[in-house]
C-alpha positions as CSV (number, residue, x, y, z in Angstrom):
1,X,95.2,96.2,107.7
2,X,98.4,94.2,107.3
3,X,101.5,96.0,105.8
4,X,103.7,92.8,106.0
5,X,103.1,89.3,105.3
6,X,105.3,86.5,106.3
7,X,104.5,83.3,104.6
8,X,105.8,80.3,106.4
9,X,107.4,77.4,104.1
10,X,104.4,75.9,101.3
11,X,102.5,79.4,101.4
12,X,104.4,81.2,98.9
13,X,101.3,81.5,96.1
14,X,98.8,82.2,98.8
15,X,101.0,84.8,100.0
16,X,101.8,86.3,96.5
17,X,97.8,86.3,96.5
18,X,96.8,88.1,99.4
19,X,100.1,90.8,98.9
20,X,98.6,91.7,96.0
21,X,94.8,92.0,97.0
22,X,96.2,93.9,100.1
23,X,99.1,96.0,98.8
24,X,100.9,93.8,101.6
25,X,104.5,93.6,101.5
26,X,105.8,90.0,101.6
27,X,109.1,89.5,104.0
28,X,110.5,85.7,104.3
29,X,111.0,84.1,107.1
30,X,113.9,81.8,107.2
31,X,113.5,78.3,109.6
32,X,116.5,76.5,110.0
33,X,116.2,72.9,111.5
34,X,118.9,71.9,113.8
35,X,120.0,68.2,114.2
36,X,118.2,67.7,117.6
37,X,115.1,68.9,116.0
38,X,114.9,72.8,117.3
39,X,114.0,75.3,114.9
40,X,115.9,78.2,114.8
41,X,113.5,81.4,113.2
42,X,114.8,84.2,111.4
43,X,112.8,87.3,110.0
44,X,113.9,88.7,106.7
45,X,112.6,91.7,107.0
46,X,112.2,94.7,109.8
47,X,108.8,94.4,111.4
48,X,109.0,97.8,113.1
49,X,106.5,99.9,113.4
50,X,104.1,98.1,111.2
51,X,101.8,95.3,111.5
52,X,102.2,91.8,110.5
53,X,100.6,88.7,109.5
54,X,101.9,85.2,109.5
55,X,100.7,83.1,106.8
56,X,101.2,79.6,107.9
57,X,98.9,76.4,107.2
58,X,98.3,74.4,110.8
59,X,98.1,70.7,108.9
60,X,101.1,69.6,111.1
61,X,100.9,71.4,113.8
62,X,103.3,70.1,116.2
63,X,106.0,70.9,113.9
64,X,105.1,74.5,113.5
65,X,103.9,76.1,116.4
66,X,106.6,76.8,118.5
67,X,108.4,78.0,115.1
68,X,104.8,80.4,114.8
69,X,105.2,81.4,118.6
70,X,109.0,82.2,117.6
71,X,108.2,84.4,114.6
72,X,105.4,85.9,116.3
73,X,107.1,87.3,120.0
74,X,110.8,88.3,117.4
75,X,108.1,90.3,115.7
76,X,106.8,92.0,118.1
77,X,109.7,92.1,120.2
78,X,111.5,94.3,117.1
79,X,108.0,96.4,117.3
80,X,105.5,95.0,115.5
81,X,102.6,96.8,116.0
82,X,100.3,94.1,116.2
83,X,101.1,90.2,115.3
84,X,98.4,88.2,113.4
85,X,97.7,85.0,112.3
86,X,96.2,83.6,109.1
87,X,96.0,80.1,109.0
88,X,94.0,78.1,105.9
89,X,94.0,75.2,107.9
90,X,93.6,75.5,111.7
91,X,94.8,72.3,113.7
92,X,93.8,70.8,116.8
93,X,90.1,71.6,116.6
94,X,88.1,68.4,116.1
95,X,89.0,67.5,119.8
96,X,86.7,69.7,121.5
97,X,84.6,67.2,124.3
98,X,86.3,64.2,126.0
99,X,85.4,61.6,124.3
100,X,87.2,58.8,126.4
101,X,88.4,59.2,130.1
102,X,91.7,61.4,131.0
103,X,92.1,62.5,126.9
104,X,92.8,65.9,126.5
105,X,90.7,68.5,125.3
106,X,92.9,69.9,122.5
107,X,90.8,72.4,121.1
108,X,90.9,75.4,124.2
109,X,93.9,74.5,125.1
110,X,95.5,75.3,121.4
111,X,92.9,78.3,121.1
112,X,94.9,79.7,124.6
113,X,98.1,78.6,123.0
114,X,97.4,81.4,119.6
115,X,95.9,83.2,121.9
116,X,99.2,84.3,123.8
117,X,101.0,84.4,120.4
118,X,98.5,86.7,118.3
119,X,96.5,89.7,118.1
120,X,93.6,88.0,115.7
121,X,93.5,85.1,113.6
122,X,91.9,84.4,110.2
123,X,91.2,80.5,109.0
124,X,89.4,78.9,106.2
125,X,86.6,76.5,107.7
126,X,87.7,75.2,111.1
127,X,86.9,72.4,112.4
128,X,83.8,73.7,115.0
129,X,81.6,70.4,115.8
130,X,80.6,71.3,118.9
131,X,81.2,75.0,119.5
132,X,79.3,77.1,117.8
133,X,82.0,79.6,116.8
134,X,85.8,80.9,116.9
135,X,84.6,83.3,119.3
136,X,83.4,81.0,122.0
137,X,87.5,79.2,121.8
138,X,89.6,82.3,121.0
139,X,89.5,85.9,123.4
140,X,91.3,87.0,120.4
141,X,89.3,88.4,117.2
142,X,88.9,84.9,115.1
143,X,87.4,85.2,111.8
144,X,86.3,82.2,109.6
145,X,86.6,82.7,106.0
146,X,84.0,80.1,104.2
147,X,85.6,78.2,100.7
148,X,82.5,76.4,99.8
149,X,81.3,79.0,97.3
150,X,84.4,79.3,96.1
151,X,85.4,76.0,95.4
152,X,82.1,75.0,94.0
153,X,82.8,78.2,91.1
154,X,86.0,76.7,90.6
155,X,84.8,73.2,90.6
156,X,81.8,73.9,87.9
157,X,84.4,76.3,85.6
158,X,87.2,73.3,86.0
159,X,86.0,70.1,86.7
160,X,82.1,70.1,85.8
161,X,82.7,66.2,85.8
162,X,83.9,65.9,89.1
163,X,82.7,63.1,91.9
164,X,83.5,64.8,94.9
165,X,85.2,62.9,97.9
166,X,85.4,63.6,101.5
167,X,88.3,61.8,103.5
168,X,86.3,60.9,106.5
169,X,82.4,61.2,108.2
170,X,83.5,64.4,109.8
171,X,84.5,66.0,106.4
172,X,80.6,65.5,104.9
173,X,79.5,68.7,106.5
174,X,81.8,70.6,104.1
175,X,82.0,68.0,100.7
176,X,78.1,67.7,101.1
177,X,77.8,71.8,101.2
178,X,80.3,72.3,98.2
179,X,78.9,69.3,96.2
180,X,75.6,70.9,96.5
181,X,76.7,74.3,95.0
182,X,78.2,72.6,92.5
183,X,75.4,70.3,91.2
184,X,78.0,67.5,91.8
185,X,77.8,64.2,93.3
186,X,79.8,63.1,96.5
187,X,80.8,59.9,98.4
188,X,82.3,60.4,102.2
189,X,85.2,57.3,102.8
190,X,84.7,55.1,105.9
């Protein structure tokens, strides 16, 4: 179990969240942009000896992940005992087949990317059109957290009126299966 958590900029609440469910203690980290665009990370806390997650959200990825691959080898290299990763959104998945000629295949090629940087990774719903599970990207231990319950509860206790929307055709999977639970209808935008 995780005895430090390291919330990356925007995860603040969430961290609070799982700190307290997990008895976690929250160190910041501090990411300093320089003019030419590097990041330089700093950890605010000593990671030795104890084990570590890094709460960070994936939405724009190419602005975080060599900051997350940064905060993740310092970790370790000041003796973490093992690095994680919990991410609530998990880019660079929806490009899993070649859809046109010489496009790359983002999805492995990201998977071996977290897969150098982390001993297991935790994310809410990923994008998985064509493989079947984390497990057949990642050689580290992946584990998909569903929100669809939960945001239906929240949806019927807050917002029994609601029309759900879904930004695009690939999001109806997951608007149609929390519109269901909710009793609620839905429209997917074109």
């Amino acid at each position: 179990m995780m005895q430090i958590i390291i919330p990356f900029p925007g995860m603040g609440p969430l961290a609070r969240g799982i700190a307290s469910e997990t008895g976690a203690e929250m160190q910041p980290v501090g990411l300093h942009r320089f003019p030419d665009g590097e990041t330089l990370v700093t950890l605010g806390g000593d990671p030795s000896g104890r084990e570590v997650a890094i709460l960070a959200t994936l939405r724009d990825p190419d602005q975080l992940a060599l900051p997350l691959r940064f905060a993740a080898a310092t970790a370790r290299e000041l003796g973490a005992t093992r690095v994680g990763l919990i991410a609530p959104y998990l880019g660079y998945m929806r490009q899993d087949t070649r859809f046109h000629p010489r496009e790359a295949i983002s999805a492995p090629i990201f998977a071996a990317f977290l897969d150098e940087c982390f001993d297991w990774l935790v994310t809410a719903d990923p994008h998985l059109h064509r493989n079947p599970s984390l497990s057949k990207l990642f050689r580290i231990p992946a584990q998909r957290v569903a929100t669809a319950a939960l945001l239906a509860d929240w949806i019927r206790v807050n917002v029994p009126d609601a029309v759900l929307l879904g930004p695009d055709s690939e999001s109806q999977q997951w608007v149609a299966e929390v519109a269901r639970l909710a009793a609620r209808p839905y429209e997917v935008l074109r």
